[in-house]
The first five atom37 places (N, CA, C, CB, O) and aatype in JSON, in Angstrom:
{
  "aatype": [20, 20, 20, 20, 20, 20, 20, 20, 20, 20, 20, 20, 20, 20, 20, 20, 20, 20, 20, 20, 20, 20, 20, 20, 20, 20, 20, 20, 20, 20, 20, 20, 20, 20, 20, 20, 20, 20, 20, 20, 20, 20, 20, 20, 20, 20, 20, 20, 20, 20, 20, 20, 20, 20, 20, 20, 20],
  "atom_mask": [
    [1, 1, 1, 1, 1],
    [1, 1, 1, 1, 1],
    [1, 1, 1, 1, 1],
    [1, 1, 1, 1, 1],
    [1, 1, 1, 1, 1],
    [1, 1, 1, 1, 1],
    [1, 1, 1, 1, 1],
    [1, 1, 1, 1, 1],
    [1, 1, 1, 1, 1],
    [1, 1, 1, 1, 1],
    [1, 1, 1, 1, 1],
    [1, 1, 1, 1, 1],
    [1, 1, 1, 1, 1],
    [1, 1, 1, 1, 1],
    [1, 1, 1, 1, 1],
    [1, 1, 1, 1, 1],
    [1, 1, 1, 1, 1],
    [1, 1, 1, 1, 1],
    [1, 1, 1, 1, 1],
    [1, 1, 1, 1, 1],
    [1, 1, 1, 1, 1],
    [1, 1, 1, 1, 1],
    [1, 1, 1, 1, 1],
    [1, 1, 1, 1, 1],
    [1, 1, 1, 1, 1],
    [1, 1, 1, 1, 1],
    [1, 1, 1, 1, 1],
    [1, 1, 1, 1, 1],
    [1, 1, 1, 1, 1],
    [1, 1, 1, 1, 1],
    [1, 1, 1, 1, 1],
    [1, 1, 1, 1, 1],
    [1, 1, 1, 1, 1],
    [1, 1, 1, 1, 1],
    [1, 1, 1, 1, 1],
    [1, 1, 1, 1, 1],
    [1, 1, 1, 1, 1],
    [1, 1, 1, 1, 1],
    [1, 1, 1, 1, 1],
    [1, 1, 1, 1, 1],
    [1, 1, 1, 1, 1],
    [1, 1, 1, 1, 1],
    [1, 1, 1, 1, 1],
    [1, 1, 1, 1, 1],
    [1, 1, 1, 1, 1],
    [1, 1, 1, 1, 1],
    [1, 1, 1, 1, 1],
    [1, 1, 1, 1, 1],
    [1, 1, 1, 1, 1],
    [1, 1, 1, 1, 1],
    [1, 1, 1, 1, 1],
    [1, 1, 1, 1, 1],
    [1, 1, 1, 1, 1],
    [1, 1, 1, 1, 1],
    [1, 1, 1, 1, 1],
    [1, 1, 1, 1, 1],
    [1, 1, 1, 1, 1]
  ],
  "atom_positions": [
    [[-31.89, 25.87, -20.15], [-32.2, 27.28, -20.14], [-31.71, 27.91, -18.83], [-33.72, 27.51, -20.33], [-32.07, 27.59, -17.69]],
    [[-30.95, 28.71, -19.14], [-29.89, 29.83, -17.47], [-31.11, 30.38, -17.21], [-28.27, 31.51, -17.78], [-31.41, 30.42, -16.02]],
    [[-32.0, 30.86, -18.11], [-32.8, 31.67, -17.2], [-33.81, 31.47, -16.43], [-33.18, 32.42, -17.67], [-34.31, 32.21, -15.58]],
    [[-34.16, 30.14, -16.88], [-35.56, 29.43, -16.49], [-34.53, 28.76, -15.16], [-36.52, 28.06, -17.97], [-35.09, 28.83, -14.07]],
    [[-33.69, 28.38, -15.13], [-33.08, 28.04, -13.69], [-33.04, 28.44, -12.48], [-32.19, 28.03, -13.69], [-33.3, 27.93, -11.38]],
    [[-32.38, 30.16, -13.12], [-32.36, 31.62, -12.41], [-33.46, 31.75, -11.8], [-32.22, 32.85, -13.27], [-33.48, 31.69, -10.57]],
    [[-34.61, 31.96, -12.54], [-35.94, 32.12, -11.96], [-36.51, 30.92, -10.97], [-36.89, 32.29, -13.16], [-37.23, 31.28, -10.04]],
    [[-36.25, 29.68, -11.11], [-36.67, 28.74, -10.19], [-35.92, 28.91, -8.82], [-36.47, 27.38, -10.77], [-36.49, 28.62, -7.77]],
    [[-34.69, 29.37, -8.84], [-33.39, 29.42, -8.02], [-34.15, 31.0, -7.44], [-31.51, 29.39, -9.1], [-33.99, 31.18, -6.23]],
    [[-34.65, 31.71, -7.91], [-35.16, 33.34, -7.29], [-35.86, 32.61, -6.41], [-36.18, 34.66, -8.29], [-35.52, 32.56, -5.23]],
    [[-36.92, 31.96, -6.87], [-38.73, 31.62, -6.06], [-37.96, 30.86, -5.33], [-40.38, 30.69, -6.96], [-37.93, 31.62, -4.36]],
    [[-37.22, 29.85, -4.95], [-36.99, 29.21, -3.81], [-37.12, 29.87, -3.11], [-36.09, 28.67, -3.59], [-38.03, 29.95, -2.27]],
    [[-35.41, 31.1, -3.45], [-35.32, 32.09, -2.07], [-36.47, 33.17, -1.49], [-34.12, 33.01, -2.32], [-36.6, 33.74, -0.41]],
    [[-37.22, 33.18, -2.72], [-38.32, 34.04, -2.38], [-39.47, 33.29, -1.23], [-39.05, 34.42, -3.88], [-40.08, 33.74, -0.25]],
    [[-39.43, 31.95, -1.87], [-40.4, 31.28, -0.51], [-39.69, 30.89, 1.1], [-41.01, 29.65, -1.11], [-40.25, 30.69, 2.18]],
    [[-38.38, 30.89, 0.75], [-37.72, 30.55, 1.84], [-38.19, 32.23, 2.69], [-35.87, 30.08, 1.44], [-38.54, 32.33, 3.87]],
    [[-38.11, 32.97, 2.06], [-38.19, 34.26, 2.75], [-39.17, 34.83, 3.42], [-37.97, 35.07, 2.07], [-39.17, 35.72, 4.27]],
    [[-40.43, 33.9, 2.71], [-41.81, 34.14, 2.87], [-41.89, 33.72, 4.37], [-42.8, 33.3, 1.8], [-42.36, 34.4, 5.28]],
    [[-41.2, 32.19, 4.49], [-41.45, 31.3, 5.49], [-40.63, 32.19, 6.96], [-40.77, 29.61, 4.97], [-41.12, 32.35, 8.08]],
    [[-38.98, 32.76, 6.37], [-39.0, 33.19, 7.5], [-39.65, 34.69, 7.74], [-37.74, 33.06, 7.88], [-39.2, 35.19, 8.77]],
    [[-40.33, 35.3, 7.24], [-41.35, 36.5, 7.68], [-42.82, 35.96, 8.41], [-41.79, 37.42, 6.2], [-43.43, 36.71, 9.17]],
    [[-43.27, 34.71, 8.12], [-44.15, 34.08, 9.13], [-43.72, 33.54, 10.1], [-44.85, 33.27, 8.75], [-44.44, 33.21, 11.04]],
    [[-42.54, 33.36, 10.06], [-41.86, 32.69, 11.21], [-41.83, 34.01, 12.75], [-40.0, 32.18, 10.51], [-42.22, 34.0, 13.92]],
    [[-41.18, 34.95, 11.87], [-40.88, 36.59, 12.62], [-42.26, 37.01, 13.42], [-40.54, 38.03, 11.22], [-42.42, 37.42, 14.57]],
    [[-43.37, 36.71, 12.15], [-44.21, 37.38, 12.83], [-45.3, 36.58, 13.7], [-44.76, 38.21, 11.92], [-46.31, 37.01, 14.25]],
    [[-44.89, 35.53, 13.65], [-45.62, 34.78, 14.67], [-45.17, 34.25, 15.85], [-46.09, 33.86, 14.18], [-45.55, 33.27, 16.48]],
    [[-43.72, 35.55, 16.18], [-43.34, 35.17, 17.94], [-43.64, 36.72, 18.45], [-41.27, 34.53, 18.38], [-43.53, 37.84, 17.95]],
    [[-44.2, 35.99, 20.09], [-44.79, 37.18, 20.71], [-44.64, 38.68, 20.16], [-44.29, 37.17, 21.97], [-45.53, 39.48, 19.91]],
    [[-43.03, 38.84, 20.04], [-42.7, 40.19, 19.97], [-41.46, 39.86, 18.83], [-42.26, 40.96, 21.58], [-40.3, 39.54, 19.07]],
    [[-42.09, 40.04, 17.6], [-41.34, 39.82, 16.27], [-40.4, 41.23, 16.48], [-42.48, 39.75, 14.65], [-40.86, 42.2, 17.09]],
    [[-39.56, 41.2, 16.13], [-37.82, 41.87, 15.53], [-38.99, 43.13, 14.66], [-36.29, 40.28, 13.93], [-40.12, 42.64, 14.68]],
    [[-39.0, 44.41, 14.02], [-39.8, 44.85, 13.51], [-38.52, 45.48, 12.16], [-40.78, 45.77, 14.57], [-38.58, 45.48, 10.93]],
    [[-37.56, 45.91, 13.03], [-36.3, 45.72, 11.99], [-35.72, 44.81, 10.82], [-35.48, 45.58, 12.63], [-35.29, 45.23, 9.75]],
    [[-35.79, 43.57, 11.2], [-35.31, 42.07, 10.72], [-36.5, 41.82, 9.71], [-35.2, 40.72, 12.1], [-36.37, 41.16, 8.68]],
    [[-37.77, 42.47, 10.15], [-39.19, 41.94, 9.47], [-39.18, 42.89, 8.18], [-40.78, 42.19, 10.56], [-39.54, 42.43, 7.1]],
    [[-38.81, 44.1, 8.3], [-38.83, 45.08, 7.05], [-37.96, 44.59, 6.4], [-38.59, 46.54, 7.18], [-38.15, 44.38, 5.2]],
    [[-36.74, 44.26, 7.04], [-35.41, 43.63, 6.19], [-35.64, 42.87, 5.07], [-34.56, 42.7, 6.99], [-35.22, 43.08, 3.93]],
    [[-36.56, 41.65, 5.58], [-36.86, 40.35, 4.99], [-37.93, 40.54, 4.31], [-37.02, 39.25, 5.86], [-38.29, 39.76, 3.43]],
    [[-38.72, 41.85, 4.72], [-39.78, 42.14, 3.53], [-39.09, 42.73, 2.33], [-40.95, 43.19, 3.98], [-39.46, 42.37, 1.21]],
    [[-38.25, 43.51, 2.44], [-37.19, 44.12, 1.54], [-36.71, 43.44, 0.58], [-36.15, 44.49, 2.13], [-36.6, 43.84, -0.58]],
    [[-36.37, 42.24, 1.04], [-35.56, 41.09, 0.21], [-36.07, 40.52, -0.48], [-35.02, 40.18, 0.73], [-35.44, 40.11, -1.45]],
    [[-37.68, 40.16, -0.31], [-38.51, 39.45, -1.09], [-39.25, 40.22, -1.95], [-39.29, 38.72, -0.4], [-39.82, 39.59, -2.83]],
    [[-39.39, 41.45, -1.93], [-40.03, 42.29, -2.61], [-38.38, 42.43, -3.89], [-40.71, 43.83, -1.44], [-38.24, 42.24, -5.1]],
    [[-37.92, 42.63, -3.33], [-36.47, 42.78, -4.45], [-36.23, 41.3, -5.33], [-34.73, 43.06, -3.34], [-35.68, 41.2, -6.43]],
    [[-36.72, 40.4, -4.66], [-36.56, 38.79, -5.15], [-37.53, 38.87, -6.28], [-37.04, 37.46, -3.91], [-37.26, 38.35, -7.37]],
    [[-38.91, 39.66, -6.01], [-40.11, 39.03, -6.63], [-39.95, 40.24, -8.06], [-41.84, 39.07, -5.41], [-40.55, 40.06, -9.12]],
    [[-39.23, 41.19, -7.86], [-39.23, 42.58, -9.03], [-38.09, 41.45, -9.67], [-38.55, 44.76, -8.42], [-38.27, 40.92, -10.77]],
    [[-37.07, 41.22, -8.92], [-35.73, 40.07, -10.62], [-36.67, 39.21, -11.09], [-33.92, 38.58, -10.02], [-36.81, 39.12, -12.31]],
    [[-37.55, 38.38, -10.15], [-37.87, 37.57, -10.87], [-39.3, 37.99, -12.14], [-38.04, 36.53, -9.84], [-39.29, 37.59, -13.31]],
    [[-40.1, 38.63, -11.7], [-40.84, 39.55, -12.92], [-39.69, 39.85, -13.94], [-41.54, 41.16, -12.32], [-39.93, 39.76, -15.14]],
    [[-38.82, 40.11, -13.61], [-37.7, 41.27, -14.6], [-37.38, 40.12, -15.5], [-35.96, 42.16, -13.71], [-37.71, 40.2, -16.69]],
    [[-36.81, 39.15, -15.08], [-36.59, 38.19, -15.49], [-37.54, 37.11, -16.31], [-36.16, 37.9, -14.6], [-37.05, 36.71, -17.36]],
    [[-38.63, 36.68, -16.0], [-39.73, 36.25, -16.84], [-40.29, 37.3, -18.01], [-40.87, 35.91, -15.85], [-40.97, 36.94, -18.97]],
    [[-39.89, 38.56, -17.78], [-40.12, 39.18, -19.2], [-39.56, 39.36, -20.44], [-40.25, 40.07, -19.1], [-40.01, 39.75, -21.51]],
    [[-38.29, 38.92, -20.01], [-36.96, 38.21, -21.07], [-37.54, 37.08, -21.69], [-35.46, 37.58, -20.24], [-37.57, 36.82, -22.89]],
    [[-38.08, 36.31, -20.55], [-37.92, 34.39, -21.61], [-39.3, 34.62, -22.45], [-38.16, 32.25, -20.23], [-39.59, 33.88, -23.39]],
    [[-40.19, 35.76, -22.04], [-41.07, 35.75, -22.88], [-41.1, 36.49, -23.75], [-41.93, 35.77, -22.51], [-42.01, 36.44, -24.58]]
  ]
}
């Protein structure tokens, strides 16, 4: 199944993303730019992958 792949292949990057936004925000003086960025990305990761689980179902 492509899509059930797709979606496992989203959540990686979505947790990888998670990890580096705790990473950001747990040095003295986190990037505040880089941090919206990467919130951006995962919020966009987590809407394909909804978008996407509403297909296989």
């Amino acid at each position: 199944m492509a899509l059930d792949a797709r979606i496992r292949e989203l959540g990686n990057r979505h947790q990888t993303l998670e990890r580096l936004i705790e990473d950001e925000m747990s040095r003295p003086v986190s990037d505040d730019i880089r941090l919206k960025e990467l919130k951006r990305q995962k919020l966009r990761l987590k809407e394909e992958i909804e978008n996407l689980r509403m297909r296989v179902h």
